[in-house]
DRENVOVO-660912 format. One record per residue (C-alpha): x, y, z; residue number from 0; residue in one letter. Coordinates in nm, 2 decimals. Each point is the difference from the previous one (the first is absolute). Last residue first. Example, Ala and Ser with C-alpha at 12.3 -4.5 7.8 and 13.67 -1.06 7.14 Angstrom:
BEGIN
1.37/-0.11/0.71/1/s .
-0.14/-0.34/0.07/0/a .
END
This chain:
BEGIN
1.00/-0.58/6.71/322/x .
0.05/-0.23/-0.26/321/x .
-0.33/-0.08/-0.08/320/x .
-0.14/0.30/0.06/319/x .
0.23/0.16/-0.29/318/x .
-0.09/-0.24/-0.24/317/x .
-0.44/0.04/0.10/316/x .
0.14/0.37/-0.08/315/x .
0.18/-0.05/-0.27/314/x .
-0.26/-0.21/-0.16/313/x .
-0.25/0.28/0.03/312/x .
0.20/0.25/-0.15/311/x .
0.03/-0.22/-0.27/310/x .
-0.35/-0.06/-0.06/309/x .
-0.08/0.34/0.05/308/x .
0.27/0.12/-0.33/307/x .
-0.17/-0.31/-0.21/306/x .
-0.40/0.12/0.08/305/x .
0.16/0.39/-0.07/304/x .
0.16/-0.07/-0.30/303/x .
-0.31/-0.23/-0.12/302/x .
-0.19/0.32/0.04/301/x .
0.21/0.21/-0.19/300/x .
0.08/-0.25/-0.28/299/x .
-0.40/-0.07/-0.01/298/x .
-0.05/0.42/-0.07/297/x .
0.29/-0.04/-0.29/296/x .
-0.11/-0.29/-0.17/295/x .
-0.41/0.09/-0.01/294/x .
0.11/0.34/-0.17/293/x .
0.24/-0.21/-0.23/292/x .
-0.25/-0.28/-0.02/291/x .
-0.29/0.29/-0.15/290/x .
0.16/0.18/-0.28/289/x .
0.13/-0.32/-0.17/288/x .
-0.34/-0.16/0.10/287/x .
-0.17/0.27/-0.20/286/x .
0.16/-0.01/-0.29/285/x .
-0.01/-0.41/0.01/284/x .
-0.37/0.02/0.03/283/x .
-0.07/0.22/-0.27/282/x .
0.20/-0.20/-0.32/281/x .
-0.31/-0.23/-0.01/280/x .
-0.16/0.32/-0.06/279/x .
0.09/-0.06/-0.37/278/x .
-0.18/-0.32/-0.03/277/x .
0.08/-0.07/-0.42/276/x .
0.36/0.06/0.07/275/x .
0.03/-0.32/0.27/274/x .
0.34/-0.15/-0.16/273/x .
0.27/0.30/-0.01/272/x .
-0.24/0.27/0.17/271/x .
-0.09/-0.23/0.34/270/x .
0.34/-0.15/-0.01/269/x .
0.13/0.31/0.08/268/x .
-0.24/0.11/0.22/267/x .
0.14/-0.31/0.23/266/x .
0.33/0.07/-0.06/265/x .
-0.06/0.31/0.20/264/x .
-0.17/-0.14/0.27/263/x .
0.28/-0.16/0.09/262/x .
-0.16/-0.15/0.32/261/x .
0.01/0.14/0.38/260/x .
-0.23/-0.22/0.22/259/x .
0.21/-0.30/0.01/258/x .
0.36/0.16/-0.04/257/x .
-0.07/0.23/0.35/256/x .
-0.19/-0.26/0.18/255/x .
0.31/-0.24/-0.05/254/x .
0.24/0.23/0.12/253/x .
-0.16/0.12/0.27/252/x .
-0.06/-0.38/0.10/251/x .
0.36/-0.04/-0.02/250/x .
0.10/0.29/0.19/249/x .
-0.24/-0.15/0.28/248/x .
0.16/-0.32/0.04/247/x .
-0.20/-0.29/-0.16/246/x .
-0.27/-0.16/0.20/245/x .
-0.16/-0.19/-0.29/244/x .
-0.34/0.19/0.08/243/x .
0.17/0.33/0.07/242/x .
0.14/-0.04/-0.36/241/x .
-0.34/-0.10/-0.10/240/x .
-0.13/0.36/0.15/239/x .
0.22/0.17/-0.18/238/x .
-0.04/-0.10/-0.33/237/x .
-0.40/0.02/0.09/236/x .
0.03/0.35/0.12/235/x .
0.22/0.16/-0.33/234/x .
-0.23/-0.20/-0.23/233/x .
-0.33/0.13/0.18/232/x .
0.13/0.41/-0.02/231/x .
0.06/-0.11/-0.37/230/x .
-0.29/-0.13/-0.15/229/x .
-0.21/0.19/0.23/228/x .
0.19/0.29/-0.17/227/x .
-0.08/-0.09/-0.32/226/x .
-0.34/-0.09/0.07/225/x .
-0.11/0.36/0.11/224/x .
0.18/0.19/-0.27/223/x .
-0.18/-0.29/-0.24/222/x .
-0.34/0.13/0.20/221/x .
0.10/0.39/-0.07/220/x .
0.11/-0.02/-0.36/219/x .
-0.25/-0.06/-0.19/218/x .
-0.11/0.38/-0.18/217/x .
0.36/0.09/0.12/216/x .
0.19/-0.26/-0.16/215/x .
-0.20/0.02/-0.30/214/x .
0.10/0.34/-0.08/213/x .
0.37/0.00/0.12/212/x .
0.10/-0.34/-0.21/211/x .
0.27/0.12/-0.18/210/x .
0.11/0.28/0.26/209/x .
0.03/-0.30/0.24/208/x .
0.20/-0.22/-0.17/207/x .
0.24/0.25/-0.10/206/x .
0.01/0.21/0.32/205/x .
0.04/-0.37/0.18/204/x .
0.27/-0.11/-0.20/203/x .
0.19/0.34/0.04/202/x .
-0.02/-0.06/0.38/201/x .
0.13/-0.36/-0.02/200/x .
0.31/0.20/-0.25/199/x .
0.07/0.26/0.32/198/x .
-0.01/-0.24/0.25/197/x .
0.27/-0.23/-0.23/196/x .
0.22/0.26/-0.04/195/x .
-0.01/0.11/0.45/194/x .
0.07/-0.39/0.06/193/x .
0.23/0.02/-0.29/192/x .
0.26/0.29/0.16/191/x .
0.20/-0.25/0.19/190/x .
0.10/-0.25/-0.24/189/x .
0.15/0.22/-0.25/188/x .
0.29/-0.01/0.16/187/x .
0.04/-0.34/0.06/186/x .
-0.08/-0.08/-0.36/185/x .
0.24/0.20/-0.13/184/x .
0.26/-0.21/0.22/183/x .
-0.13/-0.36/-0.05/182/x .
0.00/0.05/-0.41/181/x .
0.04/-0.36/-0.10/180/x .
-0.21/-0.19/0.29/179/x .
-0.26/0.28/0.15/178/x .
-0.06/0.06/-0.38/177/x .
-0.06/-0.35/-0.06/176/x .
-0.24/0.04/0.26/175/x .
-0.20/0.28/-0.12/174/x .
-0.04/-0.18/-0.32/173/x .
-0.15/-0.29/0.13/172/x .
-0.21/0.20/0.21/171/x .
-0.11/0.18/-0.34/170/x .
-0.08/-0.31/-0.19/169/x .
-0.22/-0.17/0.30/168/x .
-0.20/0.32/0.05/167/x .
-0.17/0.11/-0.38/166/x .
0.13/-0.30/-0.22/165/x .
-0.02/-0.25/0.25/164/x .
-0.38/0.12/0.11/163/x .
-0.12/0.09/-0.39/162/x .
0.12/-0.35/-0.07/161/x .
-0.18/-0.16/0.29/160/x .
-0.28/0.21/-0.07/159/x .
-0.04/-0.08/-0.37/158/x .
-0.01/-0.38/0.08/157/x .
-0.26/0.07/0.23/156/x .
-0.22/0.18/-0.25/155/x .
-0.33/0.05/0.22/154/x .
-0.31/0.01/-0.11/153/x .
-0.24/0.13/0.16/152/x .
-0.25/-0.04/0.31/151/x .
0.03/-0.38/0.05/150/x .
0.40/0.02/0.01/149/x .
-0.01/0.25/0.26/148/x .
0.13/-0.17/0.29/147/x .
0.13/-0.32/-0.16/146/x .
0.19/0.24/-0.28/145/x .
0.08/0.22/0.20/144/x .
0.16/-0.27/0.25/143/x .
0.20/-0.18/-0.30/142/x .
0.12/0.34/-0.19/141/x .
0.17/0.13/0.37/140/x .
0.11/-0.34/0.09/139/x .
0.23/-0.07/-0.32/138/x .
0.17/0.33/-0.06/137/x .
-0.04/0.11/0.38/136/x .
0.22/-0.30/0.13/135/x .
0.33/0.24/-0.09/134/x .
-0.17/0.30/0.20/133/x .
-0.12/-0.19/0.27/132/x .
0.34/-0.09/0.09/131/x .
0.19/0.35/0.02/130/x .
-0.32/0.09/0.14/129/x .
0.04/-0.21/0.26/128/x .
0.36/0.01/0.07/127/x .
-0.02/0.35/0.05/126/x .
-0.26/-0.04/0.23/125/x .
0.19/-0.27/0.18/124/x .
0.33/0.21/0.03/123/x .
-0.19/0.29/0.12/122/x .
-0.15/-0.17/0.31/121/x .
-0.21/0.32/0.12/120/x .
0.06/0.31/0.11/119/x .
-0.25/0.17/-0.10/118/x .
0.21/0.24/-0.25/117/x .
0.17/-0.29/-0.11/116/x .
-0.31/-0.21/-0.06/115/x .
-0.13/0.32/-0.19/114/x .
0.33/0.02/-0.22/113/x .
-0.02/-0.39/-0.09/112/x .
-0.40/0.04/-0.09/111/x .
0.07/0.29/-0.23/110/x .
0.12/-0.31/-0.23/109/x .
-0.32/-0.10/-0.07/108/x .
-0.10/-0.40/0.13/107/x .
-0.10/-0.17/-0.29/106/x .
-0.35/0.02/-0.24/105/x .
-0.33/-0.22/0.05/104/x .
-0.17/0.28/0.23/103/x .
0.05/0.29/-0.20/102/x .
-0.13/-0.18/-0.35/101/x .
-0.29/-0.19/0.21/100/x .
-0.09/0.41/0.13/99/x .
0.04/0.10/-0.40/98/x .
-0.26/-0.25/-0.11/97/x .
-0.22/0.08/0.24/96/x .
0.02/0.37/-0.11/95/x .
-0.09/-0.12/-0.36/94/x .
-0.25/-0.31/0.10/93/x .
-0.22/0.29/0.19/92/x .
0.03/-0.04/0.39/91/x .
-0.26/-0.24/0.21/90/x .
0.15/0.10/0.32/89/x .
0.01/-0.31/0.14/88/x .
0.13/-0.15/-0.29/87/x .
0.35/0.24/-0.09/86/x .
0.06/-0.03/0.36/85/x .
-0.02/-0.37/-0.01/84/x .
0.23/-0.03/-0.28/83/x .
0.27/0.25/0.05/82/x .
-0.03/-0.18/0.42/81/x .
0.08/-0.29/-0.20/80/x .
0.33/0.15/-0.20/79/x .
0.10/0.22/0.27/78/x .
-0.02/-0.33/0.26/77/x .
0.12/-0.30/-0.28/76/x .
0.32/0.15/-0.17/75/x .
0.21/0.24/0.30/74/x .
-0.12/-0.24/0.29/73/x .
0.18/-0.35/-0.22/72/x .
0.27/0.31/-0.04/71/x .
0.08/0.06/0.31/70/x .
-0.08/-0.37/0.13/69/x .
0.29/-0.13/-0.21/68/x .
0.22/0.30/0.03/67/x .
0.00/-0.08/0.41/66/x .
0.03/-0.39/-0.09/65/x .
0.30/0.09/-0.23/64/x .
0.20/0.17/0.24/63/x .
0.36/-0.07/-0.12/62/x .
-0.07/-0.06/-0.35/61/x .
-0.24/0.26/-0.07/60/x .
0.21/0.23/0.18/59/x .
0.24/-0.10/-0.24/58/x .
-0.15/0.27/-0.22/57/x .
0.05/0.26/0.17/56/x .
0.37/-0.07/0.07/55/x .
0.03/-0.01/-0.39/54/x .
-0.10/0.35/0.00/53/x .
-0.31/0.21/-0.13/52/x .
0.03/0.44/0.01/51/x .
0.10/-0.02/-0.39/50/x .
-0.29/-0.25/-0.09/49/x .
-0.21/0.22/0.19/48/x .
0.06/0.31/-0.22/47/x .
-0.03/-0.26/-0.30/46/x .
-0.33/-0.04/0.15/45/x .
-0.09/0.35/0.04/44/x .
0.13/0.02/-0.38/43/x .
-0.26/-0.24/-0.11/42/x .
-0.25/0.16/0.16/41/x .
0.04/0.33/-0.20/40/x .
0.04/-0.20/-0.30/39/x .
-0.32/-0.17/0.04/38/x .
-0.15/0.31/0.10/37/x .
0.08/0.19/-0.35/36/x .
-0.29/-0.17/-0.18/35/x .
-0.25/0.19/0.18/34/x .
0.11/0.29/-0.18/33/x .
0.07/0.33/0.15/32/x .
-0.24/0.32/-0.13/31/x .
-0.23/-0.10/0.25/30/x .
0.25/0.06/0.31/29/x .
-0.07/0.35/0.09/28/x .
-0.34/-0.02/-0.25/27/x .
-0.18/-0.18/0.29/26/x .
0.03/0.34/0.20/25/x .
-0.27/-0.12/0.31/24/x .
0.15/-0.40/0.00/23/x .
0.31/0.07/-0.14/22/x .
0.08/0.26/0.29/21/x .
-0.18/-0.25/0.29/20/x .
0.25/-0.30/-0.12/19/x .
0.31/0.22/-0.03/18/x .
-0.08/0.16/0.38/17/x .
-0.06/-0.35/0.10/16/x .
0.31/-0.18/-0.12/15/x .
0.20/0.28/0.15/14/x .
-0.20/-0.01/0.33/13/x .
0.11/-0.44/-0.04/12/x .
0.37/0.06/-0.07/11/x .
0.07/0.26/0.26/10/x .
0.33/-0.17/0.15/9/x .
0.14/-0.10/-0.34/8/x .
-0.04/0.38/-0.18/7/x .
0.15/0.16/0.33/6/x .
0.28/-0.24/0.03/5/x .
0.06/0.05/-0.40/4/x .
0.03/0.42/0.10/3/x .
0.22/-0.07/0.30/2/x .
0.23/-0.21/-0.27/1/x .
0.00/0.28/-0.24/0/x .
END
């Protein structure tokens, strides 16, 4: 079972896809499925990550707060602003631009912490920033869609925060109390809800997808397009301002990795709960979902091999100095 869960974890993102494409050309595999079932479905990937959080995560915050600081200054002003200025330059329809804002206004996703540990990255900071992103989300998330998009519609920001603590705050909460009266269930669970929570993301996108399989393909090529500028640009610019403020390589993995990769998810979320009337506000969160875990996976490779070379090359200039 375990071999079977590595399997799941490890091909996240071609899972993703394969759900993604089905939907899309057999929209009645996931029609039948309410939308109203993705809150639910979210809510239990973030009880998932409730169960997976510690109490050493979160005195990261306290022991490097400057690192968490400029984490998660990056994670709410580049994805939110490059949302904006993608969303401008290529003049999209209010609906789709709507849903990019969505994406680029929500937290760090949790797929982020298995990416940075497949890059190799500083795995205690990404934790620590999503872990911290997460609890700001009920108050920044509202605030930046509302000054990003507030012109376009109207946007219910007390509605968001609630829909935020009751759809991500609520679970985590829950999760951890878990982690702190039932230590040993927990523990065991633990290591099979990397492969659970692939599987629900996948559902979210079938469900999304299927829903919206006409439209999306009559528009879908230029929001395909933005969506992964979005991303490509959010994983380059979080690493290129930790190579700015000189931090070690792992760190600046780490920090590209949470920057560019959102949760998309809670972003289609919002999109169905408060944004009904623009239904293919829901679009760009579906796609994104697909997209970062593809993106994830080829940037862990590469950053593997820019961390392995830096290392060899220290040993070396280490091994000339003491010869």
């Amino acid at each position: 079972m375990r071999k079977v869960c590595d399997f799941i974890a490890r091909w996240m993102g071609l899972i993703v896809l394969l759900v993604a494409v089905l939907s899309l050309l057999l929209p009645n595999s996931f029609s039948r499925v309410d939308t109203w079932t993705i809150n639910p479905m979210l809510g239990v990937i973030m009880f998932g990550m409730g169960l997976t959080l510690s109490p050493h995560d979160f005195h990261i915050v306290l022991k490097r707060p400057k690192d968490i600081l400029v984490g998660c200054l990056a994670q709410f002003t580049v994805m939110p602003l490059l949302a904006w200025v993608l969303t401008w330059m290529f003049a999209l329809p209010k609906e789709l631009a709507l849903g990019v804002i969505l994406v680029g206004c929500c937290p760090g996703g949790t797929a982020s912490n298995v990416i940075t540990y497949l890059a190799k990255g500083d795995l205690a900071l990404s934790v620590g920033m999503t872990a911290t992103s997460t609890l700001l989300a009920p108050l920044l998330t509202p605030m930046l869609v509302w000054l990003m998009a507030g012109t376009m519609v109207n946007v219910d920001t007390l509605g968001m925060l609630q829909s935020i603590v009751y759809v991500v705050i609520a679970p985590i909460i829950c999760g951890l109390l878990c982690q702190r009266f039932i230590p040993t269930l927990t523990s065991r669970v633990v290591p099979y809800l990397p492969a659970f929570s692939s599987i629900v993301i996948a559902l979210v996108v079938g469900i999304i997808v299927s829903h919206n399989a006409d439209r999306l393909l009559v528009g879908g090529l230029l929001v395909v397009l933005v969506v992964m500028t979005h991303n490509l640009l959010g994983l380059f610019i979080g690493y290129l301002l930790g190579r700015v403020l000189q931090l070690p390589m792992p760190k600046s993995v780490a920090l590209s990795i949470e920057v560019g990769m959102q949760n998309s998810g809670l972003a289609s979320s919002l999109a169905v709960l408060h944004f009904a009337a623009y239904p293919l506000a829901t679009i760009p969160g579906a796609i994104f979902s697909v997209w970062h875990n593809i993106s994830g996976a080829l940037a862990a490779k590469l950053f593997q091999r820019l961390i392995s070379s830096k290392t060899q090359d220290t040993d070396m200039v280490t091994e000339q100095q003491g010869s």
